[in-house]
DSSP file (Angstrom, degrees, kcal/mol; ACC not computed):
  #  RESIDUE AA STRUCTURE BP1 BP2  ACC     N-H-->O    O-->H-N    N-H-->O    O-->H-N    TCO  KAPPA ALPHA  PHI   PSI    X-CA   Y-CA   Z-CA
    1    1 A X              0   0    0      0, 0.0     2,-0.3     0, 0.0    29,-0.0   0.000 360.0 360.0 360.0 -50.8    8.2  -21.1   19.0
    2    2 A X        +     0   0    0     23,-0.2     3,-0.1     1,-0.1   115,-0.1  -0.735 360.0 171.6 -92.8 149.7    5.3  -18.5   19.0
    3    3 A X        +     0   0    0     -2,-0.3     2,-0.1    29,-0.1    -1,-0.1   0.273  69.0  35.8-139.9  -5.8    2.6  -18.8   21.3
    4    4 A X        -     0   0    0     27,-0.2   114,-1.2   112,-0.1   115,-1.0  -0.626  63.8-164.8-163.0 138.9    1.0  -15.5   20.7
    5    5 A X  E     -ab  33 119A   0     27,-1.4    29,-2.0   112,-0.2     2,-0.4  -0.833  13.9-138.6-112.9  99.7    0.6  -13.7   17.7
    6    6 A X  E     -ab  34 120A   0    113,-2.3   115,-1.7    -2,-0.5     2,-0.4  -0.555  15.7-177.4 -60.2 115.9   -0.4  -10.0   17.1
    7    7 A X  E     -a   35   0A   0     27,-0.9    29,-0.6    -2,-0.4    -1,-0.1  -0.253   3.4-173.0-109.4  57.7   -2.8   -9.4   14.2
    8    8 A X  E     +a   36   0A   0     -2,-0.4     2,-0.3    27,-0.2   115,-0.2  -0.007  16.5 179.3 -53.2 152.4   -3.4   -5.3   13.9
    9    9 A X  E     -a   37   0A   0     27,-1.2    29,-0.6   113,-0.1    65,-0.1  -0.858  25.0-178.2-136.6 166.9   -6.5   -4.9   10.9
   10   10 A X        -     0   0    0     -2,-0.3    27,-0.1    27,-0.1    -2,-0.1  -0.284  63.2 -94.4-149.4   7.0   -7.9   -1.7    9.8
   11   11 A X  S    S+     0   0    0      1,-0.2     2,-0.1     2,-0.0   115,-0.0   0.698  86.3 125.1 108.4   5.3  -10.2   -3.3    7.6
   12   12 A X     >  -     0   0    0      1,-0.1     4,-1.6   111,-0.0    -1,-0.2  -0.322  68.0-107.4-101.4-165.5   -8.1   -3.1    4.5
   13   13 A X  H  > S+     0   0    0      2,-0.3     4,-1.0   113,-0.2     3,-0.3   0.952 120.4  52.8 -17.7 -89.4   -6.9   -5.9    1.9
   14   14 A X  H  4 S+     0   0    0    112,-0.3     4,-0.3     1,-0.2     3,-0.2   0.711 108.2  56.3 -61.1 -38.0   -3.4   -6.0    2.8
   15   15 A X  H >4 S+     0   0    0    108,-0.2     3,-1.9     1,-0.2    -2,-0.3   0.943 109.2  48.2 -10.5 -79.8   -4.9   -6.6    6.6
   16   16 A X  H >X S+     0   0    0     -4,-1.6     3,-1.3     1,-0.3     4,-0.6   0.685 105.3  57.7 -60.9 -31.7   -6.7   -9.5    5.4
   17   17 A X  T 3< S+     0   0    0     -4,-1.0    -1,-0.3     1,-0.3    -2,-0.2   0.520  95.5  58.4 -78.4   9.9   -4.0  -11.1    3.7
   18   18 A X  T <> S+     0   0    0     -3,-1.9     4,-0.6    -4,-0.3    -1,-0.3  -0.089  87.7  81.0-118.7  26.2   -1.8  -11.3    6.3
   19   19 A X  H <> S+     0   0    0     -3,-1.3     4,-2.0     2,-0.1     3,-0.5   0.821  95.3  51.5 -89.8 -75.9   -4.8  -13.6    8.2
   20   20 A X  H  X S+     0   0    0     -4,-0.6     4,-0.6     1,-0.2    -2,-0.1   0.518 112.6  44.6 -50.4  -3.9   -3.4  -16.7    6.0
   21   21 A X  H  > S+     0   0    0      3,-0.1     4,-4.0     2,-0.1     5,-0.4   0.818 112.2  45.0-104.1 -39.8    0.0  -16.1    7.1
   22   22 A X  H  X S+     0   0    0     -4,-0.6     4,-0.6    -3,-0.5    -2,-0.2   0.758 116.8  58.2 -75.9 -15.0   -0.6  -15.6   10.9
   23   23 A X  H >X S+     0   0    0     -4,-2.0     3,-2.7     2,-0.2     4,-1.1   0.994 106.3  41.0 -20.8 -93.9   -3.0  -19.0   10.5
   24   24 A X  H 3X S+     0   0    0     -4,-0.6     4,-1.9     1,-0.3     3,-0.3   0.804 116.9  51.5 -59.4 -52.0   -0.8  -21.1    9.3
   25   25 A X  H 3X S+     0   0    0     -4,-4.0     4,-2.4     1,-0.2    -1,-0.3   0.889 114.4  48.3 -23.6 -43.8    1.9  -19.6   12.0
   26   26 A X  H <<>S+     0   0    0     -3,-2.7     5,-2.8    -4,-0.6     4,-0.4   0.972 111.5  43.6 -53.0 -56.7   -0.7  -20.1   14.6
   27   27 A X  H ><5S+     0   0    0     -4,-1.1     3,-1.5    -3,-0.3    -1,-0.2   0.898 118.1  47.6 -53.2 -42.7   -1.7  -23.8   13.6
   28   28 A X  H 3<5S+     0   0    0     -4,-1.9    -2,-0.2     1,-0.3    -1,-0.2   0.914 124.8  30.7 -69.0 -70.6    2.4  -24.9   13.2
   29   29 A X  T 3<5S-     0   0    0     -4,-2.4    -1,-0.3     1,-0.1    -2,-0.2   0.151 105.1-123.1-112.2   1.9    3.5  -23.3   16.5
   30   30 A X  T < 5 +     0   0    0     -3,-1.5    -3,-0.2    -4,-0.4    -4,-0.1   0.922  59.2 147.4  48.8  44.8    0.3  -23.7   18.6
   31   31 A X      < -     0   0    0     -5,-2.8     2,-0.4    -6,-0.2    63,-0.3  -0.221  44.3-139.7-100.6-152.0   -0.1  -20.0   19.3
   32   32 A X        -     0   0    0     61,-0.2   -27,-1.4    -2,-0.1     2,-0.7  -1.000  26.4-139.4-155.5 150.1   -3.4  -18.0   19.7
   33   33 A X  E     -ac   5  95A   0     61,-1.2    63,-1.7    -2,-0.4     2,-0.9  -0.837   4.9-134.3-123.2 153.1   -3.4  -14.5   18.0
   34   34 A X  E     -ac   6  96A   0    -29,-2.0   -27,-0.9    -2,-0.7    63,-0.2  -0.654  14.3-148.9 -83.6  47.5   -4.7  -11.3   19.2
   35   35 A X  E     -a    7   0A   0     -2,-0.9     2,-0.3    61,-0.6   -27,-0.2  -0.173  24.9-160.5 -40.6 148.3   -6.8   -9.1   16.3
   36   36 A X  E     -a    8   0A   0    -29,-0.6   -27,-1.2    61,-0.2     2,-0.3  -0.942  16.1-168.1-141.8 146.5   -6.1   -5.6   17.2
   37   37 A X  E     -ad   9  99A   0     61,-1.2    63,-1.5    -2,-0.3     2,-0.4  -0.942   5.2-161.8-145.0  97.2   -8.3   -2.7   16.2
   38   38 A X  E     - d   0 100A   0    -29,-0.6     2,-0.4    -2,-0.3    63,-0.2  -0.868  12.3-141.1-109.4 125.0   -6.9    0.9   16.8
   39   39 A X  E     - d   0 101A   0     61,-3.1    63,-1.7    -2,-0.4     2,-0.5  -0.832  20.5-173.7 -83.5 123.9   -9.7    4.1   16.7
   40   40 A X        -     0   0    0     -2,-0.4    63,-0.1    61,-0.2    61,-0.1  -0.582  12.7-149.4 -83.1  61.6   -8.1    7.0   15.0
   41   41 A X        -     0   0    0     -2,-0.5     2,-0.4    61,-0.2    22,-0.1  -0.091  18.5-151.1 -70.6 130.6  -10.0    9.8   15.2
   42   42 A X        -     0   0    0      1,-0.0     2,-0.2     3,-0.0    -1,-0.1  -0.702   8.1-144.4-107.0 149.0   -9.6   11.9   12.4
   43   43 A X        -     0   0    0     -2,-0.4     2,-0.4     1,-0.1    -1,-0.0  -0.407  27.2-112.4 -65.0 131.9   -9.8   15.6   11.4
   44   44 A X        -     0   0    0     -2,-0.2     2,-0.5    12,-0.2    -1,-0.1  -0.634  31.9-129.0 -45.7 111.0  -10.8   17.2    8.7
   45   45 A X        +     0   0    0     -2,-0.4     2,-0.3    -3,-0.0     3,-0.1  -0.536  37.0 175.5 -99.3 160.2   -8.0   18.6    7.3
   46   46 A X        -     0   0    0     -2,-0.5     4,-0.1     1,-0.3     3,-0.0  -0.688  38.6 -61.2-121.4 154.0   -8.7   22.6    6.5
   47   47 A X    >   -     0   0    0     -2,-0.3     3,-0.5     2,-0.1     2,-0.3   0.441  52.8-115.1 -21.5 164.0   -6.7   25.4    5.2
   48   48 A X  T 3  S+     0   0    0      1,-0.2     3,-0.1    -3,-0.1    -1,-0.1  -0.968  92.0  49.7-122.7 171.6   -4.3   26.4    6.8
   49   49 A X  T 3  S+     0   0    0     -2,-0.3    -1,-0.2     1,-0.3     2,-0.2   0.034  72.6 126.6  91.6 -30.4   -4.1   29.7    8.3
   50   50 A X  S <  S-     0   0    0     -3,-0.5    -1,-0.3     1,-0.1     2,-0.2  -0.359  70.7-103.4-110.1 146.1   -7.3   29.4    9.8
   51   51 A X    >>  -     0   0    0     -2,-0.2     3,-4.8     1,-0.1     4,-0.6  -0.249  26.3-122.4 -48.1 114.2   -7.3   30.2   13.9
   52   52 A X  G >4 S+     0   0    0      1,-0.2     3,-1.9    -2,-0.2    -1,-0.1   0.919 112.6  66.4 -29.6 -48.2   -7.5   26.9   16.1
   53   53 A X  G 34 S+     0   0    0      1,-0.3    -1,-0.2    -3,-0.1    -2,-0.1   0.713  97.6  52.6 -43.4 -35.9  -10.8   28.6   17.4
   54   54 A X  G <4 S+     0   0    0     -3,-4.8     2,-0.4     2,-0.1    -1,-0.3   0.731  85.8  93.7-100.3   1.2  -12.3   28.4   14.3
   55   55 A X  S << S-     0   0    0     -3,-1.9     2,-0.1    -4,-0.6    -1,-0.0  -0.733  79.4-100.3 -86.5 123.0  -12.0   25.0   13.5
   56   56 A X        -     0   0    0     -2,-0.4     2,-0.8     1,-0.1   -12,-0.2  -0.254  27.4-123.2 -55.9 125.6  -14.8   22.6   14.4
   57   57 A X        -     0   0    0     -2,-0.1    -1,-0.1     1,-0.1    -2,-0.0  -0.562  13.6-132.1  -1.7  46.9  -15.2   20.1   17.3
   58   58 A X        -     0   0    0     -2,-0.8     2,-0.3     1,-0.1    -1,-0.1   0.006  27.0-145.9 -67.3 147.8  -15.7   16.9   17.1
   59   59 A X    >>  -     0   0    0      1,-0.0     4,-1.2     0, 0.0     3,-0.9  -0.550  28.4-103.0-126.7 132.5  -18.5   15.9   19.3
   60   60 A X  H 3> S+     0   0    0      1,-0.3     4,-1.5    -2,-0.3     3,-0.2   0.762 121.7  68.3 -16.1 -46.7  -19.1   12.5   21.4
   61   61 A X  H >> S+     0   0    0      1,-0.3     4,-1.7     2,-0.3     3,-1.0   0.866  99.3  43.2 -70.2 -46.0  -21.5   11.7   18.6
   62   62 A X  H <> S+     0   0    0     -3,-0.9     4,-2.0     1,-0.3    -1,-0.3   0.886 115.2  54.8 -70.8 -29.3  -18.4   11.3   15.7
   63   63 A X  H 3X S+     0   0    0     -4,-1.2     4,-1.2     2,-0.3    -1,-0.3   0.733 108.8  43.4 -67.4 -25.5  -16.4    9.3   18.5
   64   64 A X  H XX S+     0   0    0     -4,-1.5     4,-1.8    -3,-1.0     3,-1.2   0.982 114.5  53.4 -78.5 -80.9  -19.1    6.9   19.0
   65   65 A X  H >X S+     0   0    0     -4,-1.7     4,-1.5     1,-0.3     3,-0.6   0.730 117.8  38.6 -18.2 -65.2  -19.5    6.7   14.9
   66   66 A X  H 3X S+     0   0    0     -4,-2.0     4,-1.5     1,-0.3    -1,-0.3   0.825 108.9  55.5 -89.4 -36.4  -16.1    6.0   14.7
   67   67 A X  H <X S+     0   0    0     -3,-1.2     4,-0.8    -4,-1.2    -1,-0.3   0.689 109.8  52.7 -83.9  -5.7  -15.7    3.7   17.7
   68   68 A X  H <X S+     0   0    0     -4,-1.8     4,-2.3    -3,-0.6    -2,-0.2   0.710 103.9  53.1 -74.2 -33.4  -18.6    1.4   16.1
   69   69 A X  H  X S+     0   0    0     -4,-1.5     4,-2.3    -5,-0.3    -2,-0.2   0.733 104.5  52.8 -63.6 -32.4  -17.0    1.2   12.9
   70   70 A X  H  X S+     0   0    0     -4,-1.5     4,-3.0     2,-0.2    -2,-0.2   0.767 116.2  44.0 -58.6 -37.0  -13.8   -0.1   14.8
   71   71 A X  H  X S+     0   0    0     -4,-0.8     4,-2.7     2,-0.2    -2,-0.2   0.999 114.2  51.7 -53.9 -61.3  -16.5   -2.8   16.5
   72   72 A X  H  X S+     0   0    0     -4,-2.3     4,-3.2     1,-0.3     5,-0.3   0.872 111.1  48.1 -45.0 -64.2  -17.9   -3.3   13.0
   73   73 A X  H  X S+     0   0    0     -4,-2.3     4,-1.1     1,-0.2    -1,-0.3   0.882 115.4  36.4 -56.1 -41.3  -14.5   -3.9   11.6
   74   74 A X  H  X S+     0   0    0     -4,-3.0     4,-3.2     2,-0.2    -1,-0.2   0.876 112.5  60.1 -83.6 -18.0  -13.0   -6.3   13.7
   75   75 A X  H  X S+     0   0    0     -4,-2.7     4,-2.3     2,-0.2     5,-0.3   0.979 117.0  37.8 -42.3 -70.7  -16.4   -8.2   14.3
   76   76 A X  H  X S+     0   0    0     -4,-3.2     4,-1.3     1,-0.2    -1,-0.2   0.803 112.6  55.6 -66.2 -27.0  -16.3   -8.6   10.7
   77   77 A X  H  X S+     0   0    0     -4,-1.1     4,-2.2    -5,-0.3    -2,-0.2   0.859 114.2  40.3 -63.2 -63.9  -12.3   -9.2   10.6
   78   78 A X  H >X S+     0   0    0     -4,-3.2     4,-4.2     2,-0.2     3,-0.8   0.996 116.0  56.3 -75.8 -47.9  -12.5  -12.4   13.3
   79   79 A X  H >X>S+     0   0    0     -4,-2.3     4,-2.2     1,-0.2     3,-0.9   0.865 110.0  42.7 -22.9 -88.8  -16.0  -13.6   11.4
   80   80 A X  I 3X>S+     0   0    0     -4,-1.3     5,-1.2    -5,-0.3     4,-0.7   0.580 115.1  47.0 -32.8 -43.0  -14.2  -13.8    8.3
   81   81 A X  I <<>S+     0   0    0     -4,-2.2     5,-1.8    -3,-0.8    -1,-0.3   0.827 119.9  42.8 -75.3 -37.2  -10.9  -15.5   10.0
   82   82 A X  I <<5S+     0   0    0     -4,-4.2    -2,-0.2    -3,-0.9    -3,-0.1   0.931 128.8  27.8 -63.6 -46.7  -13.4  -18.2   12.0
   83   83 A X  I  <5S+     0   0    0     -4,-2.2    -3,-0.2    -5,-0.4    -2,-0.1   0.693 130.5  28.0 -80.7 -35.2  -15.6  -18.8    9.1
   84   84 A X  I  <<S+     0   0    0     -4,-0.7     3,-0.3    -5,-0.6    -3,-0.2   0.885 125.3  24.8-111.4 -44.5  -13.6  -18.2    5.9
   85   85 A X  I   <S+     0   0    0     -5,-1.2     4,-0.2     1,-0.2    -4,-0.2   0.806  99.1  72.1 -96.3 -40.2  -10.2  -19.0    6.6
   86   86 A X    >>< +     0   0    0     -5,-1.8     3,-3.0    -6,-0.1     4,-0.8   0.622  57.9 177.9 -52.3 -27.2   -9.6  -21.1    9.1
   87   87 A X  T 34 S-     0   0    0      1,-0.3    -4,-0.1    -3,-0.3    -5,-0.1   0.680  76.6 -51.4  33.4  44.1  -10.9  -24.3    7.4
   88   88 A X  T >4 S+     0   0    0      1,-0.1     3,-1.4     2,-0.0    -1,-0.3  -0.075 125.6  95.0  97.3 -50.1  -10.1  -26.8   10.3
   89   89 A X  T <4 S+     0   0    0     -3,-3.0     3,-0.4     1,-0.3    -2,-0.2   0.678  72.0  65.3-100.9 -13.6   -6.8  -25.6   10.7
   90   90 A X  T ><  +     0   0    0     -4,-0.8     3,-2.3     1,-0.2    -1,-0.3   0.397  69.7 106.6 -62.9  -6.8   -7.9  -22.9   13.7
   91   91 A X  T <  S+     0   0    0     -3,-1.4    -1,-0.2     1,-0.4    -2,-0.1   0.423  82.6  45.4 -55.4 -11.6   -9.0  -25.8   16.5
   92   92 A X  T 3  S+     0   0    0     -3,-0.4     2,-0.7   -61,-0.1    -1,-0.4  -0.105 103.4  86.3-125.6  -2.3   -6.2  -25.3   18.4
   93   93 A X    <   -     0   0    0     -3,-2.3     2,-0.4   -61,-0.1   -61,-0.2  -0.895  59.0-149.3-121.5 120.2   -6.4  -21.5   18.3
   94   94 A X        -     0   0    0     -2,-0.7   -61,-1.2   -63,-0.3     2,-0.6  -0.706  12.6-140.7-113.4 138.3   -8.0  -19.3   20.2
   95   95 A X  E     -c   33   0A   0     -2,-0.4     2,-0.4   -63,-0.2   -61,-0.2  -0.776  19.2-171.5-116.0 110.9   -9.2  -15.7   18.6
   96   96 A X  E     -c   34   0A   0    -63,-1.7   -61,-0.6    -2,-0.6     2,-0.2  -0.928  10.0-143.9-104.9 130.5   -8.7  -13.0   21.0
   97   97 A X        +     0   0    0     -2,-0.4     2,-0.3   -63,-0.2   -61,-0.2  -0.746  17.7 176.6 -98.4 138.9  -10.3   -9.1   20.2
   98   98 A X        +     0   0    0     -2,-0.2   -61,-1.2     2,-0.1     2,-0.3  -0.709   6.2 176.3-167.2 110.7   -8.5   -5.8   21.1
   99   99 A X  E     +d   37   0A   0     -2,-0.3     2,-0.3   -63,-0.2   -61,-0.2  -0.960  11.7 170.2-113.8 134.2   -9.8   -2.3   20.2
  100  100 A X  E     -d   38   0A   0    -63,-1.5   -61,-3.1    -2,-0.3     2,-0.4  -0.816  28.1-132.7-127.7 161.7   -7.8    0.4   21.7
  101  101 A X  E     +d   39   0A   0     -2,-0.3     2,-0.3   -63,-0.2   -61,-0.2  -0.998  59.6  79.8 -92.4 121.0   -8.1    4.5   20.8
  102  102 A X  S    S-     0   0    0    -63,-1.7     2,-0.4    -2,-0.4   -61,-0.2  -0.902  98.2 -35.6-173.9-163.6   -4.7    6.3   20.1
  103  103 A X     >  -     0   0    0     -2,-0.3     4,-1.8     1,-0.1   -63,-0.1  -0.674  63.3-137.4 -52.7 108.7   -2.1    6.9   17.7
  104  104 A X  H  >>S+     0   0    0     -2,-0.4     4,-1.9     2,-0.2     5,-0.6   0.994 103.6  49.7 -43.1 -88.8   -2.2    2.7   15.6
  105  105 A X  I >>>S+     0   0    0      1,-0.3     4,-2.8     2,-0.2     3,-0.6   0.872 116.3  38.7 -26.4 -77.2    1.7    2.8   15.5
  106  106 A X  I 3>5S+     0   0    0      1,-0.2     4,-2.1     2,-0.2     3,-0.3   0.911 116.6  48.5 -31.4 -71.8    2.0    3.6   18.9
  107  107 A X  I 3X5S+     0   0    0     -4,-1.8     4,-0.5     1,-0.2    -1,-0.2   0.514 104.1  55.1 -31.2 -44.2   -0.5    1.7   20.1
  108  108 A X  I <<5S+     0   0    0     -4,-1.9     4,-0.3    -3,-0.6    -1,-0.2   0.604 114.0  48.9 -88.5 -33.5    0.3   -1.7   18.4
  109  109 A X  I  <<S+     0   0    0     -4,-2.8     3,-0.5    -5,-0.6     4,-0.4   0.817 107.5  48.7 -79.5 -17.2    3.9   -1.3   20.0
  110  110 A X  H  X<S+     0   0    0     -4,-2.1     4,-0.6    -5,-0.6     3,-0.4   0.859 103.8  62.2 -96.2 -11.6    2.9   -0.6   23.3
  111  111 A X  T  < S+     0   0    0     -4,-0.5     4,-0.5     1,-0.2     6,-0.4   0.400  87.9  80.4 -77.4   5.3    0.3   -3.7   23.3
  112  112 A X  T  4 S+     0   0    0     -3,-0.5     5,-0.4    -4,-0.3    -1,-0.2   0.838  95.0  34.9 -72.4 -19.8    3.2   -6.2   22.8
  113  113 A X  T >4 S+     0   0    0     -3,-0.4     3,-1.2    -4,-0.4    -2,-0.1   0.698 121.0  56.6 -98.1 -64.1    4.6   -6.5   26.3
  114  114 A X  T 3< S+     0   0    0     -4,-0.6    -2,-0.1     1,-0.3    -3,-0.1   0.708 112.0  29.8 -71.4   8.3    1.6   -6.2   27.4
  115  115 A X  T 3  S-     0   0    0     -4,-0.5    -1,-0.3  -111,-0.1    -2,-0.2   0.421 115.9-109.1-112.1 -23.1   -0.3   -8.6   26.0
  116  116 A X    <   -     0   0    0     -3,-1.2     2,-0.2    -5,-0.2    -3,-0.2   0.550  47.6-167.9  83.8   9.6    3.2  -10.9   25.9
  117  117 A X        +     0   0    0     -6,-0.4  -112,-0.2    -5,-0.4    -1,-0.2  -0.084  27.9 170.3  28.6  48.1    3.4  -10.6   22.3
  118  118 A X  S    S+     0   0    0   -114,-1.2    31,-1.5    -2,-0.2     2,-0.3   0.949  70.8  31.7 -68.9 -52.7    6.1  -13.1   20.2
  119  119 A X  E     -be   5 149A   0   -115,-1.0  -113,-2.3    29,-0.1     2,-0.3  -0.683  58.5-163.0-129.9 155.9    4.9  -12.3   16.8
  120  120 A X  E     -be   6 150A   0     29,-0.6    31,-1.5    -2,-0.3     2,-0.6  -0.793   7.1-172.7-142.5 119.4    3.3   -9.5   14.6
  121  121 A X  E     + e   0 151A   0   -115,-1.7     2,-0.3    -2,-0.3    31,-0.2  -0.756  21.6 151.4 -97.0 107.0    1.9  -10.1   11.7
  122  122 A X  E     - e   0 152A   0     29,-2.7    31,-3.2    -2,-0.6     2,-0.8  -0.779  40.4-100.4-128.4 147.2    0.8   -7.0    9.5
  123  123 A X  E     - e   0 153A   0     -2,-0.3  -108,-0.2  -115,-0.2    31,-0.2  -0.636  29.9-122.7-127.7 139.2    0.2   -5.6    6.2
  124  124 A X  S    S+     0   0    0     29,-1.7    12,-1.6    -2,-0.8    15,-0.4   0.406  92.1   6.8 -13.8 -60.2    2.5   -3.6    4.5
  125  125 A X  S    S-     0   0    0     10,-0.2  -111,-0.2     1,-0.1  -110,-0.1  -0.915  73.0-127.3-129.1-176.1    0.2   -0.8    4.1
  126  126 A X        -     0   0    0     -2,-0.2     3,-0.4  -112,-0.1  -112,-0.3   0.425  40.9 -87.8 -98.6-157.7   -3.5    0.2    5.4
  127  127 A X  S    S+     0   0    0      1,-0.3    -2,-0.0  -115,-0.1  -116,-0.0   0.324 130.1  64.0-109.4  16.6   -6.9    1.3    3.6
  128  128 A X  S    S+     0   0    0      2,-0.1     2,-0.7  -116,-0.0    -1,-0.3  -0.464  88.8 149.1-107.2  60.0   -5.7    5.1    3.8
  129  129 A X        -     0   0    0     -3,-0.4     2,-0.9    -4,-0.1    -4,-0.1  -0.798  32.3-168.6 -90.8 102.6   -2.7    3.1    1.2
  130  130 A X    >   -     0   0    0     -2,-0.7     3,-3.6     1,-0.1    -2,-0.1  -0.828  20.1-154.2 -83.8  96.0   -1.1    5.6   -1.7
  131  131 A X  T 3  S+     0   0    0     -2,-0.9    -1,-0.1     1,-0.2    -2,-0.0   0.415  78.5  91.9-107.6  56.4    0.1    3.1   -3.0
  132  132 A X  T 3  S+     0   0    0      2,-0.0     2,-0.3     0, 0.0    -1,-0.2   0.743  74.8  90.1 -59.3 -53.6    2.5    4.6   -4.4
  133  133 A X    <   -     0   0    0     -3,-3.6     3,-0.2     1,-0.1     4,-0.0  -0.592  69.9-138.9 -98.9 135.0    4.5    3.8   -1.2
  134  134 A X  S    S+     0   0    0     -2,-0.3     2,-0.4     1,-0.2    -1,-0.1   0.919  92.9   5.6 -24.9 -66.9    6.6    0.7   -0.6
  135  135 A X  S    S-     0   0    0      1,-0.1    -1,-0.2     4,-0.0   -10,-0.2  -0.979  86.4-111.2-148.4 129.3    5.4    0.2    2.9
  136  136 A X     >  -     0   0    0    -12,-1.6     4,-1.1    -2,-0.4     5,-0.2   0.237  30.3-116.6 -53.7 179.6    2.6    2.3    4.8
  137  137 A X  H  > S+     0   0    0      2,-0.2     4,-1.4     1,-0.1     5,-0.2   0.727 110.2  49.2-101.7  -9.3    3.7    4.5    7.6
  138  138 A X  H  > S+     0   0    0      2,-0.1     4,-1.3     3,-0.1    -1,-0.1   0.849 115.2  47.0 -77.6 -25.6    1.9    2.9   10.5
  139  139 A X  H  > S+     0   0    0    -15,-0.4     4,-1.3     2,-0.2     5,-0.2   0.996 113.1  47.0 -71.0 -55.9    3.4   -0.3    9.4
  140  140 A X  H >X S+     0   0    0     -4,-1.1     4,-3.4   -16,-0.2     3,-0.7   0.970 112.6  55.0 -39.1 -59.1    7.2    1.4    8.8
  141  141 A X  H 3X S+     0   0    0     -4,-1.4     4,-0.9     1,-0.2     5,-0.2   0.873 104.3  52.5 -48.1 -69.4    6.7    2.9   12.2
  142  142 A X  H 3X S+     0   0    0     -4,-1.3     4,-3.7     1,-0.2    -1,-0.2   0.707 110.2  46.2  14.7 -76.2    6.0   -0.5   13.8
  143  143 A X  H << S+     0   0    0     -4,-1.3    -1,-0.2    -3,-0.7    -2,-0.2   0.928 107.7  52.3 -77.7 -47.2    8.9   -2.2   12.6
  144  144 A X  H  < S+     0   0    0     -4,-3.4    -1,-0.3    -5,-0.2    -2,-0.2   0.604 116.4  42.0 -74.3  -3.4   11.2    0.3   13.4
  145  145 A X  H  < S+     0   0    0     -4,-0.9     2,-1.0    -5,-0.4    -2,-0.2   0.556  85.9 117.1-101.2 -32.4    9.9    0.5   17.4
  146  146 A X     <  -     0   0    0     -4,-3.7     2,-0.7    -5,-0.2     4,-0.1  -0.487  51.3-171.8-129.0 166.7    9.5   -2.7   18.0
  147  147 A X  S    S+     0   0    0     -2,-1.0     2,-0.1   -38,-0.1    -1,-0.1   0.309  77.7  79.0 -79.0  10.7   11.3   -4.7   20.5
  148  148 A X  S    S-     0   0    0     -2,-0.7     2,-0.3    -5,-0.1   -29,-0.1  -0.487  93.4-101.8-130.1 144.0    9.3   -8.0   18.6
  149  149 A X  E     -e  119   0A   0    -31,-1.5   -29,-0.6    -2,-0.1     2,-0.3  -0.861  44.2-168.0 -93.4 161.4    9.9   -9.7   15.7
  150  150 A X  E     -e  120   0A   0     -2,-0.3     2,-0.4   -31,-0.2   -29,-0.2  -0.987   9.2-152.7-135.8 133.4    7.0   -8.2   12.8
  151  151 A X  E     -e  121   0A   0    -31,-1.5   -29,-2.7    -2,-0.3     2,-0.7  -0.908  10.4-150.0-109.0 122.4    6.3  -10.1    9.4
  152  152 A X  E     -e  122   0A   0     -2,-0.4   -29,-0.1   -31,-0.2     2,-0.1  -0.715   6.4-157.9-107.9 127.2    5.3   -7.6    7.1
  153  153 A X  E      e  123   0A   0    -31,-3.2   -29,-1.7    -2,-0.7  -135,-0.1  -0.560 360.0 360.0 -90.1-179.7    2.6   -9.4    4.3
  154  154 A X              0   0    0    -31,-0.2    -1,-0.1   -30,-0.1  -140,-0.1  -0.167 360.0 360.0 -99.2 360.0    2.6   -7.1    0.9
């Protein structure tokens, strides 16, 4: 029924627990899934008030920093799914990598057609997670954008 399978991570928990579900999908349906890695770069956030002008720059150096920690994470993300999780039941599945920069939400919808996308397998919220909240907002966004069906782990 699936034949490939989106897996966005940001490194966090709920990320990792949604590896045993898009496994076992994989194995039953013969698909091959896609880890996806989205760079955010983020701001500091500052008073408010203050003149755009006066606010600092971030500089190649923090985009590098940040896009190596994105390496870092999913490196450590597909390890973890080859090595820890997979038991056997991966042999038939082939482990695909995909770090993009933008907006995550965005990003994760607009790689489904293009990648050819069936399935997306997520978890309910990230590692910036108040969890406070039902269901994160990159995840929420996600589901309400895309044209795909998305299984949302808790």
């Amino acid at each position: 029924m699936y034949k490939k399978i989106l897996l966005p991570t940001d490194g966090s928990e709920n990320s990792k627990r949604a590896n045993k579900h898009a496994l076992w999908i994989a194995d039953k349906s013969d698909a091959n899934i896609v880890i996806m890695y989205v760079i955010e770069p983020h701001f500091p956030e500052l008073a408010t008030g203050l003149p755009l002008s006066t606010l600092p720059t971030p500089d190649e150096q923090f985009y590098e920093e940040i896009r190596n920690e994105g390496k870092q994470i999913i490196e450590n993300f597909k390890q973890d799914l080859e090595d820890v999780q997979c038991k056997g039941i991966c042999k038939n599945t082939n482990l695909k990598t995909i770090i993009i920069e933008g907006k995550p939400s965005n990003e994760i919808v607009n790689v489904l057609d293009k990648e050819n996308i069936d399935l997306v397998v997520m978890g309910a919220s990230g590692r910036h997670g108040l969890d406070r909240f039902v269901i994160g907002s990159v995840t929420e966004r996600v589901v309400r954008n895309a044209k795909k069906p998305v299984m949302v782990i808790p």
